[in-house]
N, C-alpha and C positions, 0 to 999 in steps of 0.2 A: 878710163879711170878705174882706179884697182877698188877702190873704196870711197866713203864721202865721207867717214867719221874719223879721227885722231882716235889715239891710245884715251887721251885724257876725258873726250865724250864718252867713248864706250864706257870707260871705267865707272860712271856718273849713273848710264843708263842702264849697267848693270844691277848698281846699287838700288835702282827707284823702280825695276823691274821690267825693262822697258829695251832691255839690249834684242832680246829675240825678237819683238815684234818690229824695233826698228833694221836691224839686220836685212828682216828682205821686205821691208817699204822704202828704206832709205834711199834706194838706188833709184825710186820712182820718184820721190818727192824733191829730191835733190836732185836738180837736173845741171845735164852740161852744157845746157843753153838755154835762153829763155823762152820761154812760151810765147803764144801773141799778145795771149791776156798781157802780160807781163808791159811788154814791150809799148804797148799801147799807155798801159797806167804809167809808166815812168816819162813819157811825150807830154801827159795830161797833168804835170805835178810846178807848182813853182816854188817849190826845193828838194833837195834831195841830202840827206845826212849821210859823212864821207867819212870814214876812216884809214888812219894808215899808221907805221909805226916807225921809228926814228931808227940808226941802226945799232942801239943799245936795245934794241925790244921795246920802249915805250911807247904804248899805242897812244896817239891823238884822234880827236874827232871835232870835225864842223862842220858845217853847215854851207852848201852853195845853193845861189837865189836868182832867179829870170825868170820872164813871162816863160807861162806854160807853151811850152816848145823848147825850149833853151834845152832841153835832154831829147835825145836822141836814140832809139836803136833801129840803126839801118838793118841789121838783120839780128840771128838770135844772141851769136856771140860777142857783138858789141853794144857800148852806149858811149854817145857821140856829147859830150856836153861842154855847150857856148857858154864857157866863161871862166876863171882862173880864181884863186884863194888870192885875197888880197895878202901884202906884205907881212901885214902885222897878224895875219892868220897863222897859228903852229902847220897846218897842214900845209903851208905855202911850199916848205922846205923837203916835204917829204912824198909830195905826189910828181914822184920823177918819172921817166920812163925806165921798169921794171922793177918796179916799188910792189909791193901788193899793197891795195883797195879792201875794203868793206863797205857796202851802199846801201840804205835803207831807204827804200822811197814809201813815203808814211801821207792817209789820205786821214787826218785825225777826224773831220766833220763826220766819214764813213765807216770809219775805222780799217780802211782796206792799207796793210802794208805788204811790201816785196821786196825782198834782200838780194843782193847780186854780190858775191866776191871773185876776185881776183887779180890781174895784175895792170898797171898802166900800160899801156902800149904806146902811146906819143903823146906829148906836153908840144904846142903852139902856144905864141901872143895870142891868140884867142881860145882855148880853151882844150879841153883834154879826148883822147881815146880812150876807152878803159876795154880792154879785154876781158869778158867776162868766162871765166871755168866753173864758179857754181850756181844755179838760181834755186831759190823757191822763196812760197808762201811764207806767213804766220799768221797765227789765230788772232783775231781779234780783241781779245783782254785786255785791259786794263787802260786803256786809251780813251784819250779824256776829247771829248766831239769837239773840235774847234777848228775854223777854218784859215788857212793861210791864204794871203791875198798878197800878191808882187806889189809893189808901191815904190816907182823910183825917185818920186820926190819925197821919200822920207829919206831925214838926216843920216849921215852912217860916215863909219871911222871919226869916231873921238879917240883922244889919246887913251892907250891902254894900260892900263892898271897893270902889274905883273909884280909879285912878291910868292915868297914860302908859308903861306898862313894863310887862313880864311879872317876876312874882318866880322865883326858883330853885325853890319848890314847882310854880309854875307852867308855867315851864319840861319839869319831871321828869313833869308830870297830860299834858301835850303827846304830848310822845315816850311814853309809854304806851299812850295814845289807840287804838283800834282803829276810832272813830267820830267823825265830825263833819257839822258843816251850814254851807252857805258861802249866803250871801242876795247878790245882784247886781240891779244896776239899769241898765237903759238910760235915757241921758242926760236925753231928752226923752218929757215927760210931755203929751202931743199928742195924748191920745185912740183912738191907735191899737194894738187889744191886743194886738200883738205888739213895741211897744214900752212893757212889763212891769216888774213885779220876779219877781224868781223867787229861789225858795231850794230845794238840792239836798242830795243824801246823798253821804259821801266816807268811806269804809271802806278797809281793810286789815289786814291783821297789825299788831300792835304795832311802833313804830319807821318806819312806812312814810310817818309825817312828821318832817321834821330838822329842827332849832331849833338855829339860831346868833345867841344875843343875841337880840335882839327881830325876827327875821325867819322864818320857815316855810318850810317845801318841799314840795312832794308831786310826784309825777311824774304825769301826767295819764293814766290808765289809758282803755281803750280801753273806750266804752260805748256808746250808741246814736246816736252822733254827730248828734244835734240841735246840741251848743255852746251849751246854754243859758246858762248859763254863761260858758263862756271868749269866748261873740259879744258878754256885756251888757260883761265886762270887756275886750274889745279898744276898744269905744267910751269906757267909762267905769270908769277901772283904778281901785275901790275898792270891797270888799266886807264883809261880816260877817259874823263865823264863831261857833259855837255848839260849847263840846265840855261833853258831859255828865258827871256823877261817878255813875256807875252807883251807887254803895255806899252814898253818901252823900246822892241827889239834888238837887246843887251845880248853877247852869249858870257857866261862864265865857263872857263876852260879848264878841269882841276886835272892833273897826274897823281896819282895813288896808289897805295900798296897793297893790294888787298889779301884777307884772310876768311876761307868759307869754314865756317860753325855750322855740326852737324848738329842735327835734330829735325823735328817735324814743328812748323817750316823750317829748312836751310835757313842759315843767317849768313849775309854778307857783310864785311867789316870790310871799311875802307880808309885809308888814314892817308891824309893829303899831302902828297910832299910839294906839290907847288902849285900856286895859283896864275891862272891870267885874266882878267875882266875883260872885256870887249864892250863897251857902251856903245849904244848905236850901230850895232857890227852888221846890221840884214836889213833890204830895203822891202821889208815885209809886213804887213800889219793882219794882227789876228782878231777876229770874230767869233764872238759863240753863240750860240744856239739862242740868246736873249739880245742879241744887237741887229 
């Protein structure tokens, strides 16, 4: 691999002062295969957050659910995972064989996460290969301690909601929110795996995202300035977001447009162009720190 950052990351890292130092760490911390650390925490997880993009460039993101084992890396290059996107999942249509992947395997109760990107390698009736090109870490910020627990006797697939608008409930599950996942893609799909999809974690306090009418805010919190993220979206300003219903195990699926507002903090502007609800979409129940 020639490099692990895109035009549109450096550009970002340059700006925040952060392109020389990342220049010659990058190549240690972004590896081209995973560690054991690694390969062990994604075996020990029951879900893992999946991204991929259509081929207009819209990235989507969900969520796949199985007792802890259901993920797999038989060695460093791959992850072996038992189980498939239901129908009515966006990601159903888009995790082909030679698609590019983004994978966040997230331990929220510890706060330990670990990204994997790159491209599917084989789709079975039971479940996927994913070839892995890049791994590494992330800091632990802003991640709210809660524990995910498999549970296949909870309900899941109610019929799905799907329109262009957020509703008023919608709107109120938003600005609650303490968590979400944002999936991005760079433009072009050229083989080269630092031009990716990738899907990340975005936390805070309650309220730490604004909703006016059908557009989003967050202010861009200061984390390990890779810009995975805001480099795919300076190139390619459209992303998809994922907020969870902890209580209920709902996903809502928004596509958006996004627009990054300079200042200290960066501002993210995201404006919805279409919704999908999932009620009951994960056979997963969550815990926190008081249950």
């Amino acid at each position: 691999m020639s490099h692990v950052f895109h035009s549109g990351e450096t550009a970002l890292q340059a700006a925040a002062g952060s392109r020389e130092r990342l220049a010659e760490v990058g190549p240690r911390v972004i590896r081209e295969e995973m560690p054991e650390q690694h390969r062990t925490f994604f075996a020990s997880l029951p879900l893992v957050v999946v991204a991929a993009a259509d081929p207009a460039g819209q990235p989507c993101v969900g969520m796949l659910a199985g007792p802890p084992g259901f993920v797999q890396a038989p060695d460093g290059r791959h992850l072996r995972i038992a189980g498939l996107p239901v129908p009515d999942d966006p990601l159903d249509a888009l995790l082909t064989p030679g698609a590019r992947f983004g994978l966040l395997g997230i331990e929220a109760h510890t706060r330990r996460r670990n990204r994997a990107n790159g491209r599917v390698g084989e789709r079975t009736a039971s479940g996927l290969l994913l070839e892995v090109e890049q791994s590494f870490g992330n800091c632990p910020k802003y991640i709210q301690p809660r524990r995910a627990v498999f549970d296949p006797g909870r309900p899941s697939h109610a019929p799905v909601d799907e329109k262009y608008g957020l509703s008023d409930a919608e709107r109120a599950w938003i600005r609650g929110a303490d968590t979400f996942f944002i999936a991005s893609a760079h433009p072009e799909d050229n083989g080269d795996p630092a031009n990716g999809v990738d899907v990340s974690h975005r936390g805070g306090p309650p309220g730490f995202i604004t909703v006016d009418g059908d557009t989003l805010g967050i202010d861009d919190f200061a984390g390990n300035n890779y810009f995975n993220t805001l480099g795919n979206l300076l190139l390619n300003p459209r992303a998809g977001l994922l907020f969870t219903d902890f209580a209920r195990g709902g996903l809502l699926h928004l596509d958006v447009d996004a627009r990054i507002l300079p200042g200290t903090p960066r501002r993210l502007m995201l404006r919805v162009t279409k919704v999908r609800h999932r009620p009951a979409a994960l056979p997963l129940r969550w815990e926190t720190a008081a249950d």
